[in-house]
Each structure stands twice: as structure tokens, then as C-alpha cells.
C-alpha positions as CSV (number, residue, x, y, z in Angstrom):
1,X,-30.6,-94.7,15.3
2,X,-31.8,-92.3,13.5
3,X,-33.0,-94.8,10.7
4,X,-33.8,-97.2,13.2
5,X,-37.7,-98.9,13.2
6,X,-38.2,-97.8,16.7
7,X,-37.7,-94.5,15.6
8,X,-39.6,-94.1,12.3
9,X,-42.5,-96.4,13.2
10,X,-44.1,-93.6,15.4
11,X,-43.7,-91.5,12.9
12,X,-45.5,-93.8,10.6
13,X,-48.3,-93.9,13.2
14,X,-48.6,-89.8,13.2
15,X,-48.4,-89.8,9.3
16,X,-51.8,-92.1,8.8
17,X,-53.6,-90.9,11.8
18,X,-56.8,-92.4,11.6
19,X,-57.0,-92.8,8.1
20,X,-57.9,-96.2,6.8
21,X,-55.7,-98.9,6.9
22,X,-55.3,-102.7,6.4
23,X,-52.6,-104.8,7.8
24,X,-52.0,-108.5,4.9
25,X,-52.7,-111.4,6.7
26,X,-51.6,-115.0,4.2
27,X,-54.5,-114.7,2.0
28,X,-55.5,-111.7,2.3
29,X,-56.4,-109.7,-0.6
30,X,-56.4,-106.6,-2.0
31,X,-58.3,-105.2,-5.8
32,X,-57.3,-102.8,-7.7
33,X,-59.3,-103.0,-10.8
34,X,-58.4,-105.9,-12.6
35,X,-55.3,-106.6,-10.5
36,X,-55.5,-108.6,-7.9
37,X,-52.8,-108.4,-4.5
38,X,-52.5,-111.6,-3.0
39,X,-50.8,-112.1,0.9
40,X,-48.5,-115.1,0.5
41,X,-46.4,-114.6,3.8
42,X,-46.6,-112.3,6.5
43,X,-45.2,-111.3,10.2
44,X,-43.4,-115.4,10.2
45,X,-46.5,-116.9,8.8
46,X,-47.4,-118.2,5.5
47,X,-50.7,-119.5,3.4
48,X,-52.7,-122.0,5.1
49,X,-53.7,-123.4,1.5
50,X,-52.4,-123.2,-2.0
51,X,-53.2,-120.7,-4.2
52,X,-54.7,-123.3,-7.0
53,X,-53.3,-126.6,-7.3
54,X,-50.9,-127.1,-4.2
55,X,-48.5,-129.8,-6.2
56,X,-45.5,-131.3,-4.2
57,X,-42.7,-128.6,-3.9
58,X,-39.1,-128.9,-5.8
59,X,-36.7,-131.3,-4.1
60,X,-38.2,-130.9,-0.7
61,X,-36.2,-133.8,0.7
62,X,-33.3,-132.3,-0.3
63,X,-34.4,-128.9,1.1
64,X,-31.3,-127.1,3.1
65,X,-32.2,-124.3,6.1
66,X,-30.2,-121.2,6.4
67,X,-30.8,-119.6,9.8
68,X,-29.0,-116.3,9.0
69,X,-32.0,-113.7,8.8
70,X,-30.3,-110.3,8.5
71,X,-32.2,-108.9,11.3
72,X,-35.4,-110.2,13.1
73,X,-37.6,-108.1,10.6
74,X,-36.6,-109.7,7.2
75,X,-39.1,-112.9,7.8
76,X,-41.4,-111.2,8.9
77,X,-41.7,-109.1,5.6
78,X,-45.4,-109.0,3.3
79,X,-44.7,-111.1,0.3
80,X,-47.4,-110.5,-2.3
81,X,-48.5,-112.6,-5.9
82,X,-49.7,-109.6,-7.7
83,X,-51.8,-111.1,-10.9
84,X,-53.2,-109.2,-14.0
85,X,-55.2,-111.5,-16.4
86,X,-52.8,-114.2,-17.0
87,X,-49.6,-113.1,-15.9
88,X,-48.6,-113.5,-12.6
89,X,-45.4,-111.3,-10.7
90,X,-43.9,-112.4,-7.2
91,X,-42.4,-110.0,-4.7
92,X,-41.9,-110.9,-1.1
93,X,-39.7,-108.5,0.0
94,X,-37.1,-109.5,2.1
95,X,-38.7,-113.0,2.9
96,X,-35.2,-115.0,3.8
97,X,-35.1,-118.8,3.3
98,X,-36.2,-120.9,6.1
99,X,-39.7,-118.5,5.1
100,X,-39.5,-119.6,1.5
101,X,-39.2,-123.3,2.1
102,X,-42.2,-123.4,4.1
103,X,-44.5,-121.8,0.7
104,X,-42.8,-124.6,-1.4
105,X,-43.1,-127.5,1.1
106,X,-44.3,-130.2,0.9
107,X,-46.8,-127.8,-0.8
108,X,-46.6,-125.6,-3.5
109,X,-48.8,-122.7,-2.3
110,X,-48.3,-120.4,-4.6
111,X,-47.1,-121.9,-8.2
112,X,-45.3,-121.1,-11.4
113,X,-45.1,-117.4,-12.2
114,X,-43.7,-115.4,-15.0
115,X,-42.2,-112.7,-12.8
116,X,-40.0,-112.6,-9.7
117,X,-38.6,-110.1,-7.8
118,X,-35.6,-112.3,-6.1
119,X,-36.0,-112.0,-2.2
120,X,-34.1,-110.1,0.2
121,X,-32.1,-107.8,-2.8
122,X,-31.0,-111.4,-4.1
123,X,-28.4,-112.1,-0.4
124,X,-27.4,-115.3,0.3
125,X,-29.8,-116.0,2.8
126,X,-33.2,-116.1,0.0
127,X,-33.8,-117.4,-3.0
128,X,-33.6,-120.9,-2.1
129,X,-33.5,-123.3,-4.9
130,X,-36.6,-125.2,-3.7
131,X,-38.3,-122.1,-3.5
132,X,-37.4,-120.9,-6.8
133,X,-37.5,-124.2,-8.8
134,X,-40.9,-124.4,-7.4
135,X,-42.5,-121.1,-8.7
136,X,-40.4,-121.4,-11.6
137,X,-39.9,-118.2,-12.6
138,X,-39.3,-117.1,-16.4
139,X,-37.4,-113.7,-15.4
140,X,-36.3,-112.9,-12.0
141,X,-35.3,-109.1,-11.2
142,X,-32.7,-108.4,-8.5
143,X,-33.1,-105.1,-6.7
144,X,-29.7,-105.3,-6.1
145,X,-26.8,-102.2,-5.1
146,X,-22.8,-102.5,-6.8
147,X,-21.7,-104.3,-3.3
148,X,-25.6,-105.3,-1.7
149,X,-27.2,-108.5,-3.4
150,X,-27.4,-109.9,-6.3
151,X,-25.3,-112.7,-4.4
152,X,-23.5,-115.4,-6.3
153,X,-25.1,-117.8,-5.0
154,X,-28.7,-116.5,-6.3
155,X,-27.8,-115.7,-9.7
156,X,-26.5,-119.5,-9.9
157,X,-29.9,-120.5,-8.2
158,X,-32.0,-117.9,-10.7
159,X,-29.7,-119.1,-13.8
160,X,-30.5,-123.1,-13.4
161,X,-34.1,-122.4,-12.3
162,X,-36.5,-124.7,-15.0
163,X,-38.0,-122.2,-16.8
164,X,-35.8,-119.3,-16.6
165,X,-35.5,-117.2,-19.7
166,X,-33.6,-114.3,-18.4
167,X,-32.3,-112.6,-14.9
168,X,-32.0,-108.4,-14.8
169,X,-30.5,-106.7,-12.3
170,X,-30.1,-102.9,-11.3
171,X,-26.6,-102.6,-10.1
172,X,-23.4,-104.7,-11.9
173,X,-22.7,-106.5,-8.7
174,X,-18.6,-105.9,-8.5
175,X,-17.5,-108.0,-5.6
176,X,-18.3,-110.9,-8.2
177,X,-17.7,-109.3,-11.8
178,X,-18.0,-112.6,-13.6
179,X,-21.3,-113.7,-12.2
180,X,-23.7,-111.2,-13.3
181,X,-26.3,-110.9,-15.5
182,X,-25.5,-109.9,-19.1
183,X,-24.6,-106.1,-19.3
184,X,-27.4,-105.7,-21.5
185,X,-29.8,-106.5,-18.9
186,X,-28.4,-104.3,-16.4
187,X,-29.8,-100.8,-15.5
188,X,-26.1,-99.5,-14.0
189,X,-22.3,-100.4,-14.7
190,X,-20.7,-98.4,-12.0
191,X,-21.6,-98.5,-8.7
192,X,-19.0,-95.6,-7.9
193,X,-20.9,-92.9,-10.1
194,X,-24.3,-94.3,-9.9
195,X,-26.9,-93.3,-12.6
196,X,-29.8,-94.0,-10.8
197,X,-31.4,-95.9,-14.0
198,X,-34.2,-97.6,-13.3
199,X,-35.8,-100.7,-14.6
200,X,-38.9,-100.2,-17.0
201,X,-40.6,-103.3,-16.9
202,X,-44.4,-103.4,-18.6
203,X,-46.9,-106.8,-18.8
204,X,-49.8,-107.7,-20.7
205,X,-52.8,-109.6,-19.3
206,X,-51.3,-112.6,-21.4
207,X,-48.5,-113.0,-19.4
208,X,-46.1,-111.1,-22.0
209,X,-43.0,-109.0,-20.2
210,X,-41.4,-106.2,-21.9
211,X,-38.0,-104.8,-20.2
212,X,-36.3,-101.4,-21.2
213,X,-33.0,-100.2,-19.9
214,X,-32.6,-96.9,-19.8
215,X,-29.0,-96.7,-20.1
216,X,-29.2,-98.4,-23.4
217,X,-32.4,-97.5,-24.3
218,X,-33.0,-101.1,-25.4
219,X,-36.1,-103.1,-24.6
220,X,-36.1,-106.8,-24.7
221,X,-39.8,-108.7,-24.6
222,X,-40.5,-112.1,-23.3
């Protein structure tokens, strides 16, 4: 309870007082610089119009529904296309599938981009392959913890996407040791003496991606 959102939101309230604040709408945006914020799905709705070309979606007639949410908030979570010049990086949070479907179908409203955080941790209830064949990602990350995430099912989906050049993930998911990403790309082994590594992930305006793992102190570009 003491975690629970009807206990921290007032206390989210108190914090910001009446300083300024915005709550995303779909297509709302935000500028910081150069980088733009774009609102692709928020509170259970989504864009009213694509983003720039609005092509059919990926296999929309073979589109499949998955009504496990996790917990009412998940699709109602602020899913963002942040881009920088070129390059173009997804993140919606824990946007679950039925959610992802509807910014793929028929309609593409967001298209291809060369960076996605995969949805929901990576659970089995996001990442839809019609979602993520759509936007075609080049690298997806999964936020994922040793036994949260990083599901199966996702990688599999992440793995086969069209475009795909390489998946990271933060944990080594252990209740499926042979479907992982390669070590290499893999910011912590053990989930029993966690190392707390983070991912380092940098971008150029041309859509170039440049990963370093601190535990090996390797960085891989794309």
C-alpha cells in the first residue's frame, strides 16, 4: 500500500504545487532544442492521424488481441516518438498490446524508427508483432529485471522484426537462459548479485546508435 498510486499520487500533487505543468495528449508536443517529444498514446487513447505517411500496418488481418493488461494503468501509459535530426527513438512505456495494435492499424501512425524501447519491460502482453513489424525497429532495448520481462515471446517477436540489427537488454533474463540476447549486449549476467550496470546508449542527428556496456566496457555502433 505503501507503493500504491492512491498513495503516492497526492504526494505527487504536494511536490509540484502550482508549478507548471502539462499533461500529453496523442499529438501533443513537447521541444527541447532540436529534439522534439511527440505524444503517440495516452490515458487509452491514441493519434488521430499519422505522424507522416500513415501506410497500411504489418499483417493487420492477422492481428491477434491479448486482453491481459497487468493492471488498469499499463494502457493508459504516455508513449512518446522522441526525434533528433534524423534518428527517431520510441518509448511507450508500458503501453500493452490491444494499445499497440490500434497505432499500427489499419494505419501506421507513427512509422519506421531506428530505436525502440520494447513496451511493458518486454512482458508478454506488448510487443505485438504487428506493432513491431510496423515501426520496424533496427535495435530494440528491453528494460528488463533477471525474472521481469524480456519475455520469450518478445525477444522472438524483436529477433524476426524486418529491420532488426540487434536487441540489448539490461538483465540476462534466467527463467529462459537460451533466449536472450547475446551476453555481449547485456548490461548484467546475475540477477542474484546485481551490478546495477546501466546501458550507455548515444545517437547522432543521422540516425547513427552507439551502445556501451559497462560491464565489458565495449561499445558496439549501428
Amino acid at each position: 500500500l505503501a507503493m500504491a498510486p492512491a498513495t503516492l499520487y497526492p504526494k505527487y500533487l504536494e511536490a509540484i504545487g502550482n508549478r507548471p505543468h502539462r499533461v500529453l495528449k496523442p499529438g501533443d508536443t513537447l521541444s527541447i532544442d532540436a529534439m522534439k517529444i511527440t505524444a503517440v498514446d495516452a490515458d487509452g487513447e491514441v493519434l488521430k492521424a499519422p505522424l507522416e505517411k500513415g501506410e497500411p500496418g504489418a499483417d493487420c488481418a492477422s492481428a491477434t488481441t491479448n486482453d491481459n493488461l497487468g493492471g488498469e494503468e499499463n494502457p493508459r501509459s504516455l508513449g512518446v516518438l522522441i526525434t533528433w535530426g534524423h534518428t527517431r527513438i520510441l518509448s511507450m512505456g508500458d503501453t500493452t498490446w490491444n494499445m499497440e495494435n490500434r497505432l499500427a492499424c489499419p494505419r501506421d501512425l507513427i512509422s519506421p524508427v531506428d530505436l525502440m524501447f520494447a513496451d511493458n519491460h518486454g512482458t508478454e502482453n506488448a510487443n505485438s508483432p504487428t506493432l513491431v513489424n510496423t515501426v520496424k525497429p533496427r535495435v530494440v532495448v528491453f528494460n528488463n529485471g533477471a525474472a521481469k520481462g524480456a519475455a520469450a515471446q518478445s525477444i522472438q517477436t524483436a529477433q524476426a522484426s524486418p529491420r532488426i540489427e540487434a536487441i540489448w537488454q539490461i538483465h540476462l533474463q534466467e527463467q529462459h537462459a537460451d533466449v536472450n540476447a547475446p551476453q555481449a549486449n547485456i548490461a548484467n549476467l546475475s540477477g542474484s548479485q546485481d551490478d546495477h550496470h546501466p546501458l550507455q546508449i548515444a545517437v547522432n542527428r543521422e540516425g547513427g546508435l552507439e551502445f556501451t556496456n559497462p560491464r565489458t566496457g565495449a561499445t558496439t555502433r549501428y
